[in-house]
ROTILUM-132050 format. One record per residue (C-alpha): residue in three letters; chain; z, x, y. Coordinates in pm, 1 decimal. Each point is the difference from the previous one (the first is absolute). Layout:
% residues N
+-----+----+----------+----------+----------+
:  aa : ch :        w :        u :        v :
+-----+----+----------+----------+----------+
: ala :  A :        Z :        X :        Y :
...
+-----+----+----------+----------+----------+
% end
This chain:
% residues 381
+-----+----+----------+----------+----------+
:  aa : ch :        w :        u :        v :
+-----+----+----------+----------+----------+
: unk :  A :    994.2 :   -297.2 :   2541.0 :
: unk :  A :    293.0 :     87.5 :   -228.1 :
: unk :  A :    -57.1 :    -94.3 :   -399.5 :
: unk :  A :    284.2 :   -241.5 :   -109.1 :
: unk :  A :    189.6 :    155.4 :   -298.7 :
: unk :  A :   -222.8 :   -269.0 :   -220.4 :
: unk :  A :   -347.8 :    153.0 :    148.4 :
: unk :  A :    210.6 :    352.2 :   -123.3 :
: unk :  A :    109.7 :   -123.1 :   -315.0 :
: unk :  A :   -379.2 :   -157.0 :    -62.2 :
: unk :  A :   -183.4 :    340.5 :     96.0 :
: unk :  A :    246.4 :    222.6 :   -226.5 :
: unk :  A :    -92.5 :   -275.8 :   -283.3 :
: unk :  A :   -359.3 :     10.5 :     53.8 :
: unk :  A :    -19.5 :    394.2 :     60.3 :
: unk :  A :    172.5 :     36.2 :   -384.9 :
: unk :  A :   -218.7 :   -249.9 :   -201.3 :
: unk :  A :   -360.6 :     74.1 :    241.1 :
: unk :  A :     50.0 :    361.4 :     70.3 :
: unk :  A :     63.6 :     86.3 :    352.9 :
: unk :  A :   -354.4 :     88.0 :     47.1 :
: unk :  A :   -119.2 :   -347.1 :    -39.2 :
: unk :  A :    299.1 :   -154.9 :    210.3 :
: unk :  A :    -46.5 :   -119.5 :    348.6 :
: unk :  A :    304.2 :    -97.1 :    224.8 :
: unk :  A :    -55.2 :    218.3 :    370.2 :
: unk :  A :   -267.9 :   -264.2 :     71.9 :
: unk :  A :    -23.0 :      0.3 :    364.3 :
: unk :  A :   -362.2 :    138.2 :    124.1 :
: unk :  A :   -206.5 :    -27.9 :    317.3 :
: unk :  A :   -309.1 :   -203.6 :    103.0 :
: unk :  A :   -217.4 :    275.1 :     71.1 :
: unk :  A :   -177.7 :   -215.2 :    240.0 :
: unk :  A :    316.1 :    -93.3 :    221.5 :
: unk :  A :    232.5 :    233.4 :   -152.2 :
: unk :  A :    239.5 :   -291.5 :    -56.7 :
: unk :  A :    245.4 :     44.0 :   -267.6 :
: unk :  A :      5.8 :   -228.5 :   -280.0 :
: unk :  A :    154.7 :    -70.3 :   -304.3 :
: unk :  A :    -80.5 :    -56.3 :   -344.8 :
: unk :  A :    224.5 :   -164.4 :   -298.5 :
: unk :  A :    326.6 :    204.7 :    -75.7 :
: unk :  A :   -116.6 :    140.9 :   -306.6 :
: unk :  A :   -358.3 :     53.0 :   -136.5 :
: unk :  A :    -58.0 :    130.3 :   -344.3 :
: unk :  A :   -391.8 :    141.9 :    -55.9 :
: unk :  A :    -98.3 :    152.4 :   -330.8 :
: unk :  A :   -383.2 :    -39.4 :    -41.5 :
: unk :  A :    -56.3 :   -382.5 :    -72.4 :
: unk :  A :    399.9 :    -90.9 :     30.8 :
: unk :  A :     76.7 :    -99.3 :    333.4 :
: unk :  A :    338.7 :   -161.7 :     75.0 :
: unk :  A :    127.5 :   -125.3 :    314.1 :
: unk :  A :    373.3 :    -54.1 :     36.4 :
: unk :  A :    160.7 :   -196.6 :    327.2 :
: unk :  A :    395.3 :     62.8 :    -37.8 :
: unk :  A :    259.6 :   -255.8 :    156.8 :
: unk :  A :    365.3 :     79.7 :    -16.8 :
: unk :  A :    275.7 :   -289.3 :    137.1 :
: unk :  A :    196.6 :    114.6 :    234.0 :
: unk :  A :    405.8 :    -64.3 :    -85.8 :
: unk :  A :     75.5 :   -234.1 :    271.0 :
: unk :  A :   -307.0 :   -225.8 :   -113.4 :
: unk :  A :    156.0 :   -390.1 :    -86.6 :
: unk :  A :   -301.4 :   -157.2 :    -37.7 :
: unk :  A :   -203.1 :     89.2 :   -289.2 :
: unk :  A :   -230.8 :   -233.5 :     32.6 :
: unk :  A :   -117.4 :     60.5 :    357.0 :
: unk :  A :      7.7 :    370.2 :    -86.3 :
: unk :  A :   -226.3 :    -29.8 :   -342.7 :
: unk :  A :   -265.8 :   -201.6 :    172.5 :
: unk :  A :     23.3 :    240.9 :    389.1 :
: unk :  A :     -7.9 :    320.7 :   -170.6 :
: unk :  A :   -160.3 :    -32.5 :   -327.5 :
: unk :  A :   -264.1 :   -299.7 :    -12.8 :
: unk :  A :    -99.6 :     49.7 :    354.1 :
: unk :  A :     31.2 :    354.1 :     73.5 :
: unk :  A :    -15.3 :    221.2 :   -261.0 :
: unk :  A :   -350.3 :   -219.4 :    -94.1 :
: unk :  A :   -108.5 :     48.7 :    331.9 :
: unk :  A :     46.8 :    390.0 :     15.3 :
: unk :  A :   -162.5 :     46.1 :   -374.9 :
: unk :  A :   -278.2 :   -214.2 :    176.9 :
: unk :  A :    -37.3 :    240.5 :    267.1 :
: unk :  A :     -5.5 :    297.3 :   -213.0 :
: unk :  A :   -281.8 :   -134.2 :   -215.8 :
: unk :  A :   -137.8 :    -72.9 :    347.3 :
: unk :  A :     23.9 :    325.4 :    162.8 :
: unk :  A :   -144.0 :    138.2 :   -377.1 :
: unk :  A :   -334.5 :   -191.9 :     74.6 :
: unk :  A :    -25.5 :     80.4 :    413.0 :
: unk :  A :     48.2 :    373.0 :      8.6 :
: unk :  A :   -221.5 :    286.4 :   -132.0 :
: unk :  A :    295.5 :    205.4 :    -53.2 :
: unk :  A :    367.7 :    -37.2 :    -68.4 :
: unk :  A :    179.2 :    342.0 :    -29.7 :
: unk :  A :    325.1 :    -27.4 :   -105.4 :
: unk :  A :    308.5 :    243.1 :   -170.1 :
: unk :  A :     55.6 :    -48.4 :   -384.0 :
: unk :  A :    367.9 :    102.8 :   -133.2 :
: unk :  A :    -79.2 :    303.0 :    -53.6 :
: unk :  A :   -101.9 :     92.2 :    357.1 :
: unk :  A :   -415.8 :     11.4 :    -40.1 :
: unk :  A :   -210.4 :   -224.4 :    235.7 :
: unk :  A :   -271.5 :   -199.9 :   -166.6 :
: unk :  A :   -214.5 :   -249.1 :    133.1 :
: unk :  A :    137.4 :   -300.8 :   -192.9 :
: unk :  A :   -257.7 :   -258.7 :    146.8 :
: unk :  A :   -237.6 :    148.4 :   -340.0 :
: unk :  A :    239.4 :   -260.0 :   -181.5 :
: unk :  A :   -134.1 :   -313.0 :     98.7 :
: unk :  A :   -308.1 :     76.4 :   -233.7 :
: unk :  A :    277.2 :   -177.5 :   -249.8 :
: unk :  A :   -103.8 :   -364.8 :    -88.5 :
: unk :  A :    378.8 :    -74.9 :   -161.5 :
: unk :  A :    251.2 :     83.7 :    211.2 :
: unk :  A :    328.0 :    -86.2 :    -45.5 :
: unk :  A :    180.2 :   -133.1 :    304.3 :
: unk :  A :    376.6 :      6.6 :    -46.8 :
: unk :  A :    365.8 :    -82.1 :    175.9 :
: unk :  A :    285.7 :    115.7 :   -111.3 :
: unk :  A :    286.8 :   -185.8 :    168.9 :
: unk :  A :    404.5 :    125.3 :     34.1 :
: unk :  A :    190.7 :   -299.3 :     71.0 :
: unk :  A :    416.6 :    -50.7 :     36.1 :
: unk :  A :    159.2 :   -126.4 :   -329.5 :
: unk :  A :     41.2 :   -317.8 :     88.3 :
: unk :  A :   -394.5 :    -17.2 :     -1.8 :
: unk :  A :    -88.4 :   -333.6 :   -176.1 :
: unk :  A :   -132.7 :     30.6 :   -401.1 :
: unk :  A :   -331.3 :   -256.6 :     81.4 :
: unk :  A :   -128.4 :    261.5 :    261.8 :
: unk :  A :     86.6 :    294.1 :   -165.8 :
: unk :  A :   -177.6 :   -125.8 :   -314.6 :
: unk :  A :   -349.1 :    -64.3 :    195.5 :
: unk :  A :   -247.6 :    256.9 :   -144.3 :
: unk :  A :   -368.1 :    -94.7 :    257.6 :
: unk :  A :    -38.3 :    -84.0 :    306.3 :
: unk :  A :   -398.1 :   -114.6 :      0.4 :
: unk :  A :   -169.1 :     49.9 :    319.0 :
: unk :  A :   -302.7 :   -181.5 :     68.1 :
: unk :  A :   -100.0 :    314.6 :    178.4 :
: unk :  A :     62.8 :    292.7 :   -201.6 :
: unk :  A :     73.5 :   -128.8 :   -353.6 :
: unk :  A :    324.0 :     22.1 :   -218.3 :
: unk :  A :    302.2 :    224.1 :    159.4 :
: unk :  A :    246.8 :    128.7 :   -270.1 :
: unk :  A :    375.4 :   -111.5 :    112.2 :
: unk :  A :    269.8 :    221.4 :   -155.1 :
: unk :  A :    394.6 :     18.5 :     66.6 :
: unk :  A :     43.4 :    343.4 :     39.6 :
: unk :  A :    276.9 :     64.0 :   -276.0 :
: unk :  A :   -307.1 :   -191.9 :   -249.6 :
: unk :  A :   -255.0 :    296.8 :    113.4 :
: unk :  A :    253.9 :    260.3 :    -10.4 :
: unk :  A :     -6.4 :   -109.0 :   -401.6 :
: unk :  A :   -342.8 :    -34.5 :    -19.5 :
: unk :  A :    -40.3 :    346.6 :    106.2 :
: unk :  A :    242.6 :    128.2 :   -226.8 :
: unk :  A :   -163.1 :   -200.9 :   -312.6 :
: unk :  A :   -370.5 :     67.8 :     58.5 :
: unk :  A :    -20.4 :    397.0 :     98.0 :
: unk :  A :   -347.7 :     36.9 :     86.9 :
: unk :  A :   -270.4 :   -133.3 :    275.6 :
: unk :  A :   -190.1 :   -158.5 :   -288.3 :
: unk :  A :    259.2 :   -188.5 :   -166.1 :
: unk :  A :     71.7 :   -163.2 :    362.4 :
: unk :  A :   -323.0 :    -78.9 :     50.8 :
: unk :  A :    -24.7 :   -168.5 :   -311.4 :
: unk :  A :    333.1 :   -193.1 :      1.9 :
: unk :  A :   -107.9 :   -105.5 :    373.0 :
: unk :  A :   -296.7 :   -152.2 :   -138.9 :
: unk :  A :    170.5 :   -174.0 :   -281.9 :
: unk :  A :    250.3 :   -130.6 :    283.0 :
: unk :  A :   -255.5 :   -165.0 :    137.1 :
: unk :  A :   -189.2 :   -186.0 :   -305.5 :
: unk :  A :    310.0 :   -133.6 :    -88.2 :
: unk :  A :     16.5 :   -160.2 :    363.7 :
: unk :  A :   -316.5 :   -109.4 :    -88.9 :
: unk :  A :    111.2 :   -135.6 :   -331.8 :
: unk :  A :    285.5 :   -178.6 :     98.9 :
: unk :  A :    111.3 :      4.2 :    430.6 :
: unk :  A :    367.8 :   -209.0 :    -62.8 :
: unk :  A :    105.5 :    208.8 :   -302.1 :
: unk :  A :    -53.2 :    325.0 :    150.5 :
: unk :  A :    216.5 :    -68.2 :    311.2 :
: unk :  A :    278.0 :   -112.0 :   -271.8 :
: unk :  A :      7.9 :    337.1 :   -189.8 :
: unk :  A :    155.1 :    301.6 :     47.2 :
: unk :  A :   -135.2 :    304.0 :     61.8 :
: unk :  A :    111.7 :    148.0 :   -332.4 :
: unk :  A :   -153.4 :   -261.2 :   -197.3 :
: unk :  A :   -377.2 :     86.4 :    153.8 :
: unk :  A :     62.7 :    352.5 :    -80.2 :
: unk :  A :    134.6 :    -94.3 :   -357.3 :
: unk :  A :   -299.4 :   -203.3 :    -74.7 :
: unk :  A :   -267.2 :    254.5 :    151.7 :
: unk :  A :    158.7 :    263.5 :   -256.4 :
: unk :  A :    -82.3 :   -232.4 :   -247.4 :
: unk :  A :   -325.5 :   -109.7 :     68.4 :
: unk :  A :   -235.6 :     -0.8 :    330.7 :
: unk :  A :    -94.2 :   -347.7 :    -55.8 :
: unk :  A :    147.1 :   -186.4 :    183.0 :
: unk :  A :   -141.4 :   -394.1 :   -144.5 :
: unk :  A :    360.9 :    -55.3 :   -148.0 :
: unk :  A :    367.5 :     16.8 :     52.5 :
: unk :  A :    266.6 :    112.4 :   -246.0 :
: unk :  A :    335.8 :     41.6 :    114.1 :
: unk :  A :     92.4 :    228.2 :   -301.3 :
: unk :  A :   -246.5 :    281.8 :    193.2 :
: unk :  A :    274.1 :    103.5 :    196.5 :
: unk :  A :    173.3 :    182.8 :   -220.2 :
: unk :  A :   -256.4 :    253.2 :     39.3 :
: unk :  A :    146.1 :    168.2 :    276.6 :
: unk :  A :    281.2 :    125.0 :   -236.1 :
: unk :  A :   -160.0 :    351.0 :   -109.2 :
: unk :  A :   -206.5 :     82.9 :    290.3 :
: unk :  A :    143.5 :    213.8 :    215.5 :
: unk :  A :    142.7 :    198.7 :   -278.3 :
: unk :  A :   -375.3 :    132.7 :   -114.1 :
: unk :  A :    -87.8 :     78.9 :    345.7 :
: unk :  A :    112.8 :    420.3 :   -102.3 :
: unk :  A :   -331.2 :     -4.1 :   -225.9 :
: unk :  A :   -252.9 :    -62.7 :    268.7 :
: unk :  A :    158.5 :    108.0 :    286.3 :
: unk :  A :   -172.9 :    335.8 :    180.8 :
: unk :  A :    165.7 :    -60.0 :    347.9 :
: unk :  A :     99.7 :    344.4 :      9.0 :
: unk :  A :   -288.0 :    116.5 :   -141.4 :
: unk :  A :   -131.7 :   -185.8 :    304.6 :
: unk :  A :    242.1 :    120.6 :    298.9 :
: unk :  A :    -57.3 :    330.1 :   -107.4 :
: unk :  A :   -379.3 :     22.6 :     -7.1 :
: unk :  A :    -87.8 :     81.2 :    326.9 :
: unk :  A :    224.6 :    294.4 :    -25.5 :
: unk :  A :   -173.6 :    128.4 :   -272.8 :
: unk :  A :   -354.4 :    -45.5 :     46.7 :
: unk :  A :   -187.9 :    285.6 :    136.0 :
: unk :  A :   -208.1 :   -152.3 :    298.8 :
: unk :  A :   -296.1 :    185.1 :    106.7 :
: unk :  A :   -114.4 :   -207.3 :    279.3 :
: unk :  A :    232.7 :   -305.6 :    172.7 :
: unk :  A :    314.6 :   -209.5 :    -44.8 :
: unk :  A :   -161.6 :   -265.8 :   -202.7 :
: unk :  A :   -203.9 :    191.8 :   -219.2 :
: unk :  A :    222.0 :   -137.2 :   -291.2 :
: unk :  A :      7.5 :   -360.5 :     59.5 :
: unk :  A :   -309.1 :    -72.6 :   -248.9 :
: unk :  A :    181.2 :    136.0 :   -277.3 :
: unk :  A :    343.7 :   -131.1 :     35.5 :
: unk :  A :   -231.6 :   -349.2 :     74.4 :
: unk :  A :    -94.3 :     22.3 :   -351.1 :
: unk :  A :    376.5 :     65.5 :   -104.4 :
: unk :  A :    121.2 :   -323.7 :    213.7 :
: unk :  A :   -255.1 :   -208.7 :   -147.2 :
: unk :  A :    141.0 :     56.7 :   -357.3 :
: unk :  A :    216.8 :   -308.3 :   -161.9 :
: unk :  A :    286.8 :    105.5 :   -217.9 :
: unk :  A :   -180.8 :     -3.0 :   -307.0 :
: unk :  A :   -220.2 :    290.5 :    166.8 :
: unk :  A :    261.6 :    148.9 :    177.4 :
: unk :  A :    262.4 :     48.9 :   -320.5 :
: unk :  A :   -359.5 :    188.5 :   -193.4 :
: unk :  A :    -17.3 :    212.5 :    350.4 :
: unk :  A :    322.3 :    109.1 :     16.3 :
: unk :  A :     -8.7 :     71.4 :   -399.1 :
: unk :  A :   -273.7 :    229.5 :     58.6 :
: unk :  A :    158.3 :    184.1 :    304.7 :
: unk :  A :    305.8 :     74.6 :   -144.8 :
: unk :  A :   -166.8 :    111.1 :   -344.0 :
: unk :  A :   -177.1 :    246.9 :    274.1 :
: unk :  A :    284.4 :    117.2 :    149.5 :
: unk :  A :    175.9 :     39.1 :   -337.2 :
: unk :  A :   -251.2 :    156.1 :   -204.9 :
: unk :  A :   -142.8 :    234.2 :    287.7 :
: unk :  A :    193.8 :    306.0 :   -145.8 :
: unk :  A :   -112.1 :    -32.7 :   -337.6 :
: unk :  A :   -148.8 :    330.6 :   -171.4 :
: unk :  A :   -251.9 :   -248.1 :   -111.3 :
: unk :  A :   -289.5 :   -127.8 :    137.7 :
: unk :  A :     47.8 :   -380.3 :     54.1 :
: unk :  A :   -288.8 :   -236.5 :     63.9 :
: unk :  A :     -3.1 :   -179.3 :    324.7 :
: unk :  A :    139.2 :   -357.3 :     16.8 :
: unk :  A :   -221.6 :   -258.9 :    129.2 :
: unk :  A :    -15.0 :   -381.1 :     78.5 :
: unk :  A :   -290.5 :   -262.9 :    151.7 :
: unk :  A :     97.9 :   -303.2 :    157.5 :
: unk :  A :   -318.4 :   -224.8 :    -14.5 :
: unk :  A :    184.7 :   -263.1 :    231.4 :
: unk :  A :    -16.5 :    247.7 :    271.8 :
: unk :  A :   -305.5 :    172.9 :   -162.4 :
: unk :  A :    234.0 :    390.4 :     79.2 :
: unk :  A :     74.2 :    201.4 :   -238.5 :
: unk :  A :    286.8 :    309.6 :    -50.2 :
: unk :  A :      2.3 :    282.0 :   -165.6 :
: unk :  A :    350.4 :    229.7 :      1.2 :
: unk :  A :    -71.9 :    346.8 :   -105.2 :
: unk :  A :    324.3 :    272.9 :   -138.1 :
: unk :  A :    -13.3 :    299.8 :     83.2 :
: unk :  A :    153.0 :    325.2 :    -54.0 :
: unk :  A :    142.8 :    224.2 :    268.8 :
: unk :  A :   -193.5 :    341.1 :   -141.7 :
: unk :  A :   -330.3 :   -243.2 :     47.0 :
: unk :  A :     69.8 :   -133.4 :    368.2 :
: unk :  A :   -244.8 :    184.9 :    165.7 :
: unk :  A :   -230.6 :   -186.9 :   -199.8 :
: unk :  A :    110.2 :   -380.7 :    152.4 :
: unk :  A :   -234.5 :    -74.6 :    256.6 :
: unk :  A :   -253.8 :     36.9 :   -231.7 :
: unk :  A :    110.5 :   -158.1 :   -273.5 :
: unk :  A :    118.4 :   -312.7 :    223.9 :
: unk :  A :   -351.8 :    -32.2 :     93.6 :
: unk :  A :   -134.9 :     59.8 :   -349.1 :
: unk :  A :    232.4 :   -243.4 :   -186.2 :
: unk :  A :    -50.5 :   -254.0 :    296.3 :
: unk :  A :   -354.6 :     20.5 :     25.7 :
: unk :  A :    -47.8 :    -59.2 :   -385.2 :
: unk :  A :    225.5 :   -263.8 :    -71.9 :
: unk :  A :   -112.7 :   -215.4 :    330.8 :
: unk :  A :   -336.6 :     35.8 :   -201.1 :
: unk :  A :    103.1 :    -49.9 :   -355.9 :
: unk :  A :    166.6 :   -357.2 :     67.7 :
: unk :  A :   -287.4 :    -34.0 :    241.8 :
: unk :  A :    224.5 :    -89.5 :    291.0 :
: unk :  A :    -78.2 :    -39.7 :    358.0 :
: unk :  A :    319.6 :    210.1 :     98.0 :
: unk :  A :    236.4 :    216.4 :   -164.5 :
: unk :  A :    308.8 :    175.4 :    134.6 :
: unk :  A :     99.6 :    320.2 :   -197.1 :
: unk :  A :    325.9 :    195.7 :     38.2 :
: unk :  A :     72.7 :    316.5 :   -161.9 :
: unk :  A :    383.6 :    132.2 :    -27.1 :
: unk :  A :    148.5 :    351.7 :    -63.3 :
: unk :  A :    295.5 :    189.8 :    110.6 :
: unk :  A :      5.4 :    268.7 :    270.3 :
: unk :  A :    171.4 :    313.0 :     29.7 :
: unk :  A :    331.4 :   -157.8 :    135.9 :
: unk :  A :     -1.0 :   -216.4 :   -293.5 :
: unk :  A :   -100.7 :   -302.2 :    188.3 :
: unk :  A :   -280.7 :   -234.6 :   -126.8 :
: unk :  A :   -294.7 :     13.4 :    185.2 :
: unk :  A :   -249.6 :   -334.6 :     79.6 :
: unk :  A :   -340.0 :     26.8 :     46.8 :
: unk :  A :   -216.6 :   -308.9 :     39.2 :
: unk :  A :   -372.4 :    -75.9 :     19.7 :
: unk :  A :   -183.3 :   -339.3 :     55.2 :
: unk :  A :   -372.9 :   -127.7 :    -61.7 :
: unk :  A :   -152.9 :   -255.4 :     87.8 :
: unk :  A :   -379.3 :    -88.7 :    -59.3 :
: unk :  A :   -181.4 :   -232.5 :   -204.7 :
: unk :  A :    -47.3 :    110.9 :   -329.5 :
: unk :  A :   -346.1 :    184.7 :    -94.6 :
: unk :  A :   -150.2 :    168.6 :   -322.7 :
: unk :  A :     14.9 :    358.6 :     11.2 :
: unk :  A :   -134.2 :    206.7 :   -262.4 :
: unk :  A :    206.5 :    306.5 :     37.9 :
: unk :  A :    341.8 :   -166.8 :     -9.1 :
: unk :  A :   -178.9 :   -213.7 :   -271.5 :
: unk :  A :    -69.6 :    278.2 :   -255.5 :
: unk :  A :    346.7 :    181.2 :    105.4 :
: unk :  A :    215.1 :   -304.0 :    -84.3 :
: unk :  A :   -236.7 :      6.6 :   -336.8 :
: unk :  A :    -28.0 :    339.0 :    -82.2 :
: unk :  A :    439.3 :     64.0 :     54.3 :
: unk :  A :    209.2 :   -325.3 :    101.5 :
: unk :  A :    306.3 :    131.5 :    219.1 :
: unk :  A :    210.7 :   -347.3 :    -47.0 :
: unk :  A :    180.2 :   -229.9 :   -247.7 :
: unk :  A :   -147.6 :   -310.8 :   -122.5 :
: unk :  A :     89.2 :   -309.3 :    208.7 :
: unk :  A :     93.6 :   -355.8 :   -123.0 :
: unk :  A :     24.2 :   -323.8 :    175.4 :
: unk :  A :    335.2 :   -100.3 :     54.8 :
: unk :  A :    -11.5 :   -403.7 :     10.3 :
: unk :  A :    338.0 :   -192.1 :    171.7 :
: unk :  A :     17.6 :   -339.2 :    -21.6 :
: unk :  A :    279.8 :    -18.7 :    246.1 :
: unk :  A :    117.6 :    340.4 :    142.2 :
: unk :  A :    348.5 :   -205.5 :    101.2 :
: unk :  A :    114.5 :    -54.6 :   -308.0 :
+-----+----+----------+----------+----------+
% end
C-alpha cells in the first residue's frame, strides 16, 4: 500500500533523529507458515532497549466530520493495528523486515523490551477542533498508555530533543505527568510539556513560567549535533565481513544525550584538527558510565599511517581497560595521500577482567590524559 505523505514526512523525521539503521517503515512481511502477508505499524524505531511503535493517520481534505474521523481512524484503528503488531511480535519466531537503509533484520528480537512506547501521530484538516488535538493518552485496558501527538507538535519535538535518549526520556516524563494530573495535561500545549521537561523531569508540579524554555533550544542544537558525522559513516568504515558490521558502534554513538554528544564531537574534531601536527598528541578519550562504553579518538600523522590498525587496537584495548568498561569504541584519524581524512574504527565489547600485562603497561608508561567527571545538573540549560 502507498505511504500517505504524513507516513513520508514521519519516516524522514524518524530516519534523522534515530539513524536510518534503527528506523522501520517497509513493514510488510510474510507468515512463514501460510505465506500470508501482513503488516506491522508504519514506523518502528529499535535501538537496543528503545522500541517505538508509531501508527500514522492523515485526514483526508474532503473530511467534514472531525469527530467521526478522530474516533474511526485514530481511537479505533490505529489502536487496533499497534495491537496487532505487538501481537504478531509475540506469535512469530521471526519477523524479517527492511530498515532505511536497505538491510533486513529480524525485528521480532525487539519484543525482549518491557517499555515500549506505543505512539499515533495524527494529520488532521485545520479546522480540526483544539479539545482533540490537545489529548496527549489514549489508555487501553489492553496494551497500556498510547502517546497521541498532532503531527506539527512531533515535528517540534523532534527538532527540540535531537537524540533517541532524550525522546525516550521526555516520553516517559509525558506520561508521569498524565499520571500526576489526567485534566491538566489534555489542557496544555505541547510546548509547555517540552518547556517544563527542559526544566526539570519531575513532573509533581506545574509552572506556567516553564515555557519560556523553549526560547534557546534549537539554537544550541550545532554543539551536539554529529548527523553528518553519522550519514557519512558507513561510507567510511572499512568493513571486513557484512553490511551491519558497524551498527554496534554507531549504537553506542545514538545512545549518547547531548551532553555526551557535544564532548564526542569536541574530541573528533580536535582529531581531525590536530592530526597533522609535527607533534605527537595524546589520544582523546571519554567513558560514559550511563551506558557503561567508553571512546577513545586517537591523531595521527600521515608519515605514521601505516601504523593505525595497530595503534586503534592498542589505544582501544587500553583505555576500555583503564576506565574498566564493558565496551569501548576507538577511532583513529589521519590524512591520506589525496589529502582526504581517513576513519578507522574499532569496537570491544566484553566484561571487564584484570590483566596483568596491560596492568603493568598502563603503570610502567600511561599513553592518555587524566580524566575528570564532568557533572550537569541540567544539560538543557
Amino acid at each position: 500500500m502507498p505511504k500517505t505523505n504524513s507516513e513520508n514526512i514521519i519516516s524522514e523525521i524518524n530516519s534523522n533523529v534515530f539513524f536510518k539503521e534503527f528506523s522501520f517503515s517497509n513493514n510488510d512481511f510474510k507468515d512463514a507458515i501460510t505465506n500470508k502477508e501482513l503488516e506491522l505499524a508504519d514506523n518502528i524505531v529499535w535501538l537496543d532497549d528503545i522500541l517505538f511503535i508509531y501508527q500514522i493517520k492523515e485526514m483526508e481534505k474532503n473530511s467534514i466530520n472531525n469527530e467521526s474521523w478522530y474516533k474511526n481512524k485514530v481511537k479505533n484503528k490505529a489502536v487496533k493495528q499497534i495491537k496487532n503488531t505487538l501481537k504478531y511480535f509475540d506469535e512469530f519466531s521471526e519477523i524479517i523486515v527492511e530498515n532505511e537503509k536497505g538491510h533486513k533484520l529480524n525485528i521480532k528480537e525487539a519484543r525482549e523490551n518491557s517499555d515500549i512506547k506505543k505512539i499515533i501521530i495524527f494529520h488532521p484538516n485545520d479546522d480540526f477542533p483544539e479539545d482533540l488535538r490537545r489529548l496527549k493518552f489514549y489508555n487501553s485496558t489492553e496494551i497500556g498508555l498510547i502517546h497521541l501527538f498532532h503531527s506539527e507538535d512531533y515535528y517540534w519535538i523532534c527538532k527540540y530533543l535531537i537524540t533517541p535518549v532524550e525522546i525516550l526520556e521526555y516520553l516517559d516524563f509525558r506520561e508521569d505527568f498524565y499520571y500526576y494530573n489526567e485534566k491538566m495535561i489534555n489542557n496544555l500545549p505541547e510546548q509547555y510539556l517540552l518547556g517544563h521537561f527542559f526544566e526539570t523531569p519531575n513532573a509533581d508540579h506545574f509552572n506556567s513560567e516553564y515555557i519560556s524554555n523553549l526560547t534557546d533550544q534549537y539554537e544550541r542544537k550545532s554543539e551536539f549535533d554529529v548527523s553528518l558525522i553519522i550519514e557519512n559513516f558507513n561510507k567510511s568504515i572499512k568493513l571486513i565481513s557484512h553490511q551491519t558490521e558497524y551498527y554496534p558502534i554507531i549504537k553506542e554513538i545514538a545512545k549518547l544525550n547531548r551532553t555526551e554528544l557535544t564532548e564526542f564531537k569536541k574530541r573528533i574534531s580536535l582529531s581531525i584538527e590536530k592530526c597533522e601536527n609535527f607533534e605527537v598528541i595524546i589520544p582523546y578519550r571519554i567513558y560514559t558510565k550511563r551506558t557503561d562504553c567508553a571512546f577513545v579518538f586517537i591523531p595521527l600523522h600521515s608519515s605514521k599511517s601505516q601504523h593505525a590498525m595497530t595503534a586503534l587496537h592498542n589505544f582501544t584495548m587500553a583505555h576500555k581497560y583503564n576506565m574498566k568498561a564493558t565496551k569501548c569504541v576507538g577511532v583513529v584519524v589521519y590524512k591520506d595521500k589525496t589529502e582526504h581524512y581517513e576513519f578507522f574504527w574499532q569496537y570491544a565489547d566484553e566484561v571487564w577482567s584484570f590483566d596483568e600485562e596491560l596492568e603493568k603497561l598502563l603503570t610502567d608508561d600511561f599513553p592518555f590524559r587524566k580524566t575528570s567527571e564532568k557533572k550537569v545538573d541540567n544539560r538543557y540549560k
